[in-house]
C-alpha angles and dihedrals in degrees: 000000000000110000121202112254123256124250131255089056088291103132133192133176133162130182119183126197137191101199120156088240130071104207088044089043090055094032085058099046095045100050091038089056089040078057101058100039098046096248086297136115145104105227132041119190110191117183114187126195125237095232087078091068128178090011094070109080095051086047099050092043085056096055093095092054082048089043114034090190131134094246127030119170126178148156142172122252141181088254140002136228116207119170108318095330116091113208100209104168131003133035121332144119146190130217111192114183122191131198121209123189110205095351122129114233115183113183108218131184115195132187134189111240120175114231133178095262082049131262126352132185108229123183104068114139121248091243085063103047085049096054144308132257121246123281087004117179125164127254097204137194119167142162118255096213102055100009112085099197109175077062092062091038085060098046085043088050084055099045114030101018094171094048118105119211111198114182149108143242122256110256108178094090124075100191127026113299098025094114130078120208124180145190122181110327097329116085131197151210105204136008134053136304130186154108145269117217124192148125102068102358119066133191112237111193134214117184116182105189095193096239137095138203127275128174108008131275130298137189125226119248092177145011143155111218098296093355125104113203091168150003122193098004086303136098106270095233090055092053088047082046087057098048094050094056086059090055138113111228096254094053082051101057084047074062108054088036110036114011118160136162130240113212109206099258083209129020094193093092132090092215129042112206138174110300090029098085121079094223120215137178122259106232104196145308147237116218097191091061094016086227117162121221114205132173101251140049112285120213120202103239101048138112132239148161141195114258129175135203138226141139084278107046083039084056100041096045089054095042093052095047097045087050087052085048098050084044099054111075123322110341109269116255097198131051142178124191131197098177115176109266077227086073121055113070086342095071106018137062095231131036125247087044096148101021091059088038088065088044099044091044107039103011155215088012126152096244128178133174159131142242096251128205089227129002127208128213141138127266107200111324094327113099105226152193098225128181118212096014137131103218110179126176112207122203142226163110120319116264114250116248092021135083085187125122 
């Protein structure tokens, strides 16, 4: 699928194909996105399915003699998204190229090595110890299995606070070393690839997280670690209990089957809406103390509120937050999408639910992607590891006037 390029000499294309062959499938994609760019572009982003097998390392370690750009990134996954078409089982592949007038792109691997003062990321080129570049955000792709990557969402927390990292994990492997990750001409096993963009590009990131609200916000009076003991002065599973009595039968069933929690991203606000709240599961409860057993640390002091998931809710909360992203600034030309590989056929009643989301919404935008075993994405100004989310990065000019992400 060959996507019209931006404006403002920014430039995007991505062709998929899903051709038996390997070496055709990535042949076809790459001339077809040359093509469209002219020949021309600064980044390459390349995402293989595992159904290609053993083909794929020598491949993938031939993508920079296929794509003599500054920056190529790639990795293999369970399913692709090219354009408005999921790819959900069987070969296929997607080569998205952008071009960047006047941005900075610097190519990284990382991996996690133990040392006597405790864990340390190496890998990280000398341009980025020195300094980095304006505006800078992560494009990130790791395997589950060897990458921690909440630990890098923490030092980079420390080190570059304003900086987003939008990204998945690979999801191709199903033991360590199944996956296959490249950057330039050298692939890898295990670890951690990506980019940096910044100077005049900037990531913008939409992360759709699937749930939606019930019952109102609370704040928490008392908690152990992940564990909630009250909200609102009250034992938790009382309140839940509250909130269940003020249901619909079918919200009630949400309940029994797919309850999770928002924590309030910011507190700094007088109203808490859809999109503001880091949703996590609830593992499990205890009804002699009513205690409440979720799957993160829990602070006294925040709020939170009850939230459920469904197709519908999945659908709503994206829709709502694409539209908030088309309507904020110039529509968007590039796109990259790490949707959950719960979601797809798996969660919804028709294929292609994400991938023509992005195109309906924001299109036509040259869009790629893969179903992820894990996505990351910010919730308000706080870098995460998220499940059944659909986590994109759009890309784009800087904004005049900001250096802001």
């Amino acid at each position: 699928m060959n996507e019209p390029p931006a404006t403002a000499d920014f430039a995007f294309a991505a062709v998929g194909s899903t051709a038996a062959r390997l070496e055709e499938a990535l042949d076809e994609a790459t001339a077809g996105a040359l093509a469209a760019l002219g020949g021309r572009a600064d980044l390459a982003v390349v995402f293989v399915s595992g159904s290609h097998g053993s083909a794929i390392r020598p491949a993938m370690e031939g993508l920079s003699e296929l794509l003599p750009l500054p920056a190529v990134i790639g990795t293999t996954a369970e399913g692709i998204l090219a354009g408005g078409t999921e790819h959900e089982s069987g070969p296929a592949v997607v080569v998205w190229l952008a071009r960047l007038p006047g941005a900075t792109v610097v190519p990284f691997a990382l991996s996690h090595e133990r040392t006597p003062d405790g864990g340390t990321f190496v890998g990280w080129p000398a341009t980025l110890e020195e300094s980095w570049p304006e505006g800078a955000g992560v494009l990130l792709l790791a395997d589950p299995f060897s990458f921690p990557v909440e630990a890098l969402i923490a030092r980079l927390a420390d080190d570059q606070p304003r900086a987003h990292i939008v990204g998945g994990m690979a999801s191709a492997g199903r033991h360590p070393g199944g996956n296959t990750l490249v950057v330039g001409g050298q692939s890898y096993d295990r670890g951690a690839v990506g980019v940096v963009i910044g100077g005049n590009a900037r990531i913008r990131p939409v992360v759709s997280q699937g749930c939606r609200p019930i019952g109102r916000p609370l704040v928490v009076t008392r908690c152990e670690e992940n564990v909630i003991l009250e909200l609102g002065g009250r034992p938790a599973l009382e309140r839940l209990r509250e909130v269940y009595t003020e249901l619909d039968e079918t919200d009630r069933a949400l309940v029994r089957t797919s309850l999770h929690v928002g924590r309030v991203a910011s507190e700094y606000q007088e109203r808490f809406a859809q999109g503001d709240f880091l949703v996590r599961n609830v593992i499990g409860a205890d009804a002699e103390s009513g205690a409440i057993v979720v799957g993160d640390a829990v602070r006294r002091g925040q709020t939170m509120q009850f939230h459920v998931r469904d197709a519908a809710s999945a659908h709503d909360d994206l829709s709502v937050l694409l539209d908030r992203a088309a309507a904020d600034g110039p529509r968007p030309a590039g796109a990259l999408v790490f949707t959950c590989n719960g979601r797809g056929r798996r969660l919804f009643p028709a294929a292609d639910h994400d991938a023509r989301m992005v195109q309906d919404r924001l299109g036509p935008i040259a869009s790629a992607g893969f179903f992820a075993q894990g996505e990351i994405g910010p919730i308000g100004s706080r870098n995460c590891l998220h499940g059944f989310t659909a986590s994109i990065a759009l890309i784009g000019p800087a904004r005049p006037g900001t250096d802001c992400p």
